[in-house]
C-alpha positions as CSV (number, residue, x, y, z in Angstrom):
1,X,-12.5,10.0,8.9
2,X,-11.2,10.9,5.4
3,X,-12.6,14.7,3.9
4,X,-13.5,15.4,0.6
5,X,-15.2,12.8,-2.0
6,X,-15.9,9.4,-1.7
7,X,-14.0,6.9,-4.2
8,X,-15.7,6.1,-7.7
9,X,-15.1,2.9,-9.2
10,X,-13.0,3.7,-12.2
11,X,-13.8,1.7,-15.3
12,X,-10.4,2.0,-17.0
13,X,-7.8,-0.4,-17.9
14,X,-6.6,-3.0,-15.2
15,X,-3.2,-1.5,-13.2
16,X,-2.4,-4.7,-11.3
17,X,-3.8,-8.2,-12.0
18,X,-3.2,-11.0,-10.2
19,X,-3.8,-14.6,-10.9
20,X,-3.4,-17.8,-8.8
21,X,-0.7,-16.7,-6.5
22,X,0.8,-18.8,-4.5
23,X,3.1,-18.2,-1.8
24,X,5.3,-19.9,0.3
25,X,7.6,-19.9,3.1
26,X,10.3,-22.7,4.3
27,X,10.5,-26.2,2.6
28,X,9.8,-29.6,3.3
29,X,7.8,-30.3,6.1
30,X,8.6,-26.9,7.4
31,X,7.0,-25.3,4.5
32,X,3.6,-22.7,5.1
33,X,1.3,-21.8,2.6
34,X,0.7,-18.2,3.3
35,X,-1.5,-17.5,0.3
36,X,-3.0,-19.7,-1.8
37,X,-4.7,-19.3,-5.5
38,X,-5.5,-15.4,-4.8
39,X,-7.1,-14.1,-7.9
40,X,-8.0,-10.2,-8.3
41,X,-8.1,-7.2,-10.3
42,X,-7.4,-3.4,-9.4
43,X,-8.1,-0.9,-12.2
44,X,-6.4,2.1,-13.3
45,X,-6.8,4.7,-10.8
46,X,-9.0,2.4,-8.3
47,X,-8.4,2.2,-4.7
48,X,-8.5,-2.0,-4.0
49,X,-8.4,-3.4,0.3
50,X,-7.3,-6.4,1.6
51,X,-8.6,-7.4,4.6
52,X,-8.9,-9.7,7.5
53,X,-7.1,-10.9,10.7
54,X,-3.4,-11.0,11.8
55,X,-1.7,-14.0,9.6
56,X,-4.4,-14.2,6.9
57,X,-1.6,-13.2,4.0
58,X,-2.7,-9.4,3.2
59,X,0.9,-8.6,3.3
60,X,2.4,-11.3,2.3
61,X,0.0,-10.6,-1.2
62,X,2.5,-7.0,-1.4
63,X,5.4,-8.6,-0.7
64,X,5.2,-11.1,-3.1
65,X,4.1,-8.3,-5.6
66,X,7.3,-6.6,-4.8
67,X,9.5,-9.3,-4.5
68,X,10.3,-9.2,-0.8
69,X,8.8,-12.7,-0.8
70,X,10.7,-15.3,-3.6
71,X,9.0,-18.2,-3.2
72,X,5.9,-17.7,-5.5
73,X,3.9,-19.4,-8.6
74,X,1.1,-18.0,-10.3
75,X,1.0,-14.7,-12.3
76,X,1.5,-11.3,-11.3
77,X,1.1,-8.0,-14.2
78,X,1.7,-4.5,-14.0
79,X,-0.1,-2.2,-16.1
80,X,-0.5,-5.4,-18.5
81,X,3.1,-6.7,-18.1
82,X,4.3,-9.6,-16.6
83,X,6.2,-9.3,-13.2
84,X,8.9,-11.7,-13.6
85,X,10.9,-13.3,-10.5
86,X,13.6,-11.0,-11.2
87,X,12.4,-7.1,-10.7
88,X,14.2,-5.0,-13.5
89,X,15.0,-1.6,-11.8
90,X,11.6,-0.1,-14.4
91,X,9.5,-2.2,-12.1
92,X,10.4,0.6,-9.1
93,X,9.5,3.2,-10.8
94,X,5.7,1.9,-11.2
95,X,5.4,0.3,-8.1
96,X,6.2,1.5,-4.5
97,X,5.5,0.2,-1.3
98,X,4.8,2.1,2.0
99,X,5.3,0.3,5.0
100,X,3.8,-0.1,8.7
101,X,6.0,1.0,10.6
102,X,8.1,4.4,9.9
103,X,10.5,3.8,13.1
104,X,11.7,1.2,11.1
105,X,11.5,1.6,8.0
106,X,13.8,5.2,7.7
107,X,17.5,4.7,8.1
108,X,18.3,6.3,11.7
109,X,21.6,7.8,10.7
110,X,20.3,9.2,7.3
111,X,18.4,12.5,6.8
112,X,15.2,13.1,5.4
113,X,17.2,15.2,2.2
114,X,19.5,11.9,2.0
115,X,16.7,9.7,2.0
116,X,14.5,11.7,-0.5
117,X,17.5,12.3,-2.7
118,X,19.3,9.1,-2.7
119,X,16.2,7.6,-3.9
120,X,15.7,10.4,-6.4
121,X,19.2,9.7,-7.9
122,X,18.8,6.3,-7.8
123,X,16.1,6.5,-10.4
124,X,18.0,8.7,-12.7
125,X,16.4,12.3,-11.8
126,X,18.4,15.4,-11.9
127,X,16.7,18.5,-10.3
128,X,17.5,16.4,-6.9
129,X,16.9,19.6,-4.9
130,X,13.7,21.1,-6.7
131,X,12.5,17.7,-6.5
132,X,13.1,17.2,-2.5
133,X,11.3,20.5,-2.0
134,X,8.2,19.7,-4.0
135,X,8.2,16.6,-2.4
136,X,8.2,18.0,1.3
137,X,5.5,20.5,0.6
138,X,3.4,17.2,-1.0
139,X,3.4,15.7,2.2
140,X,2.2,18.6,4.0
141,X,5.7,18.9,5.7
142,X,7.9,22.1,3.8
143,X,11.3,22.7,3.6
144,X,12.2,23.0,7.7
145,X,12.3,19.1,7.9
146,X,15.0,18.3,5.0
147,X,18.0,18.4,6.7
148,X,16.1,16.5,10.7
149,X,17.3,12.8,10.9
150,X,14.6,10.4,12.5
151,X,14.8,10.8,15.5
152,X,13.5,14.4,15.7
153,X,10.4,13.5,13.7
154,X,7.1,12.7,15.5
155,X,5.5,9.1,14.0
156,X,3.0,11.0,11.5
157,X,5.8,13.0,10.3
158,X,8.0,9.8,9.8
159,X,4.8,8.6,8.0
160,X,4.9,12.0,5.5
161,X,8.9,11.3,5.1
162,X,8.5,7.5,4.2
163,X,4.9,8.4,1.8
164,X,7.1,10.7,0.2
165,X,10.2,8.5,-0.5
166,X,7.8,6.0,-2.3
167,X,6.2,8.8,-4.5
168,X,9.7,10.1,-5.3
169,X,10.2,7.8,-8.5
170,X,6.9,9.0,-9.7
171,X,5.4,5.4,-9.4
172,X,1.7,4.7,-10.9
173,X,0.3,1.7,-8.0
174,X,0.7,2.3,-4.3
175,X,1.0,-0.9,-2.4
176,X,-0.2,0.6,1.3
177,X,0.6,-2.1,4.4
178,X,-1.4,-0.5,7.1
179,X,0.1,3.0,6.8
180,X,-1.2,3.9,9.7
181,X,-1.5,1.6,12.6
182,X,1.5,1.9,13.6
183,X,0.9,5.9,14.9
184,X,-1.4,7.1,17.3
185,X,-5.4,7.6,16.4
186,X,-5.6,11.4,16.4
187,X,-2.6,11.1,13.6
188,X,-3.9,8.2,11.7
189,X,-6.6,10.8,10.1
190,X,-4.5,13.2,9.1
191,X,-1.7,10.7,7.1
192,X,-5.6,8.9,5.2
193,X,-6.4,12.3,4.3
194,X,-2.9,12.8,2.6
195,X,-3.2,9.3,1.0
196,X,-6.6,10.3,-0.4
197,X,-5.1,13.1,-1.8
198,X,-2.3,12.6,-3.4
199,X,-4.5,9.4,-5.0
200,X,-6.2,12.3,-6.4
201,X,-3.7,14.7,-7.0
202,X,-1.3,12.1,-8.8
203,X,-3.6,9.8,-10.0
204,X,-2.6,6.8,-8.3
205,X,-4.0,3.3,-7.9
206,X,-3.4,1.7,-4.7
207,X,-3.8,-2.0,-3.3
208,X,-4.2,-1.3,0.7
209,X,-3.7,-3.7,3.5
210,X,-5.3,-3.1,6.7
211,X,-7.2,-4.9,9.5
212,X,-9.9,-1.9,10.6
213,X,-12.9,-1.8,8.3
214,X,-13.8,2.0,8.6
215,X,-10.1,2.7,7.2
216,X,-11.0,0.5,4.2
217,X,-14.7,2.0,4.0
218,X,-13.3,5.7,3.9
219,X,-10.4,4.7,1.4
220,X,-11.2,2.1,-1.1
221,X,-13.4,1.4,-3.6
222,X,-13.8,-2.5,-3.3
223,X,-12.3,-4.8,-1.5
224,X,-11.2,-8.5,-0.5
225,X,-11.5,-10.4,2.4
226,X,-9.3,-13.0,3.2
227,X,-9.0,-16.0,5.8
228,X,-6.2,-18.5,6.2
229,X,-4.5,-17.3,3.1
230,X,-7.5,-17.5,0.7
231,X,-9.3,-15.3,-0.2
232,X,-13.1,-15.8,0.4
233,X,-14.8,-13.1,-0.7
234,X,-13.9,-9.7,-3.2
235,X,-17.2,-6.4,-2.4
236,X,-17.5,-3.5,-2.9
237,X,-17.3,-0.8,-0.6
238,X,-21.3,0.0,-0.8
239,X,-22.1,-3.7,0.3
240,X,-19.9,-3.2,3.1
241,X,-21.3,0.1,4.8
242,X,-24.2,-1.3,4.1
243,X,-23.1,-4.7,6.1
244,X,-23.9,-6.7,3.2
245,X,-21.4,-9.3,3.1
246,X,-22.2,-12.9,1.6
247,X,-19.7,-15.4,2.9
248,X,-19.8,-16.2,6.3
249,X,-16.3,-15.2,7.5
250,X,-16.9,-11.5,6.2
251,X,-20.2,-11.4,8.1
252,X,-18.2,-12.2,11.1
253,X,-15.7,-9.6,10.3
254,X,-18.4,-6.7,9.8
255,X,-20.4,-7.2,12.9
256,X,-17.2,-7.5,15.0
257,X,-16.5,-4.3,13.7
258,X,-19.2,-2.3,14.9
């Protein structure tokens, strides 16, 4: 599905690490433990999955990275630096998060120049209109589409508009939650293929969520599998092409998925 080469395992410094997490939703006897004691690694410039069925806390891992979920213990660092509960406005300009859907994640009343530029003053750049430009053309979308709104973009080219908001502040780590399931299959390809990339291009590191195994194979260098908000199992990408998985759970996952 995706062209060019296949990920190497990178064998630089660590970009994300995270270390017992723990999150939580409600209190009381109304409380769920979405993810409990998740431990991994992603290296500098390494393209890291999460997988596993609907509810097994893939996203709930990015959210609690980015701080869209508060409730949270454990330890969370960022190019060697502590994420504390509180992200400092720095924290945005390393990490960025793309999100499933892009009918809802674009403001319907803004244009794609407002969106790219607001974001792009936001984080304290000044060559607003170079930088929208050079964005655009990034995303394999040029300077025709800066001044649509929304509504008169197709789903892939909502995608390109919402990939190239979260590269605007220049960030280092990608946090991808299933970028493309949201859009139809003959699109999906096309918006992996600019992921790969710009990974390459910009030298990115990105932690993907997703729930289809042959997205992760094409796109990721290891991965984790996860169940019930644990995580059961952390392979490489060779050992799953090759259907070697060792806990029970990912066994079931791979042969479901041919």
């Amino acid at each position: 599905m995706v062209n060019g080469p296949q990920c190497e395992r990178t064998h630089m410094t660590s970009m994300l690490d995270v270390n017992g997490l723990n999150v939580w939703f409600g209190k009381g006897r109304d409380r769920v433990d979405a993810v409990k004691d998740a431990t991994f690694s992603v290296a500098n410039g390494e393209s890291f999955g999460l997988v596993g069925e609907s509810g097994s806390g893939k996203s709930t891992i990015l959210r609690a990275i980015t701080g869209l979920a508060p409730d949270w213990s454990g330890a969370i660092s960022v190019n060697g630096t502590p994420v504390p509960k509180k992200r400092p406005k720095e924290f945005f300009k390393q990490v960025q998060m793309v999100f499933q859907d892009p009918y809802a994640s674009l403001h319907p009343r803004h244009s794609v120049d407002q969106v790219l530029g607001e974001t792009l003053h936001l984080h304290g750049f000044k060559d607003i209109d170079a930088r929208v430009v050079k964005l655009l053309d990034d995303v394999g979308l040029g300077q025709k589409f800066r001044f649509r709104y929304p509504h008169q973009l197709s789903g892939g080219q909502r995608q390109r508009v919402a990939i190239a908001r979260a590269l605007a502040p220049e960030p280092e780590l990608l946090l991808l939650d299933e970028p493309t399931s949201a859009l139809d299959v003959s699109v999906q390809a096309e918006i992996l293929n600019l992921l790969a990339n710009l990974r390459e291009a910009r030298k990115l590191t990105y932690l993907m969520v997703s729930h289809d195994l042959s997205v992760v194979g094409h796109m990721c260098d290891r991965l984790a599998v996860m169940k019930d908000g644990e995580i059961v199992e952390i392979m490489d990408v060779a050992a799953l092409r090759a259907m070697k998985a060792t806990h029970p759970y990912s066994q079931h996952l791979l042969e479901a998925s041919i």
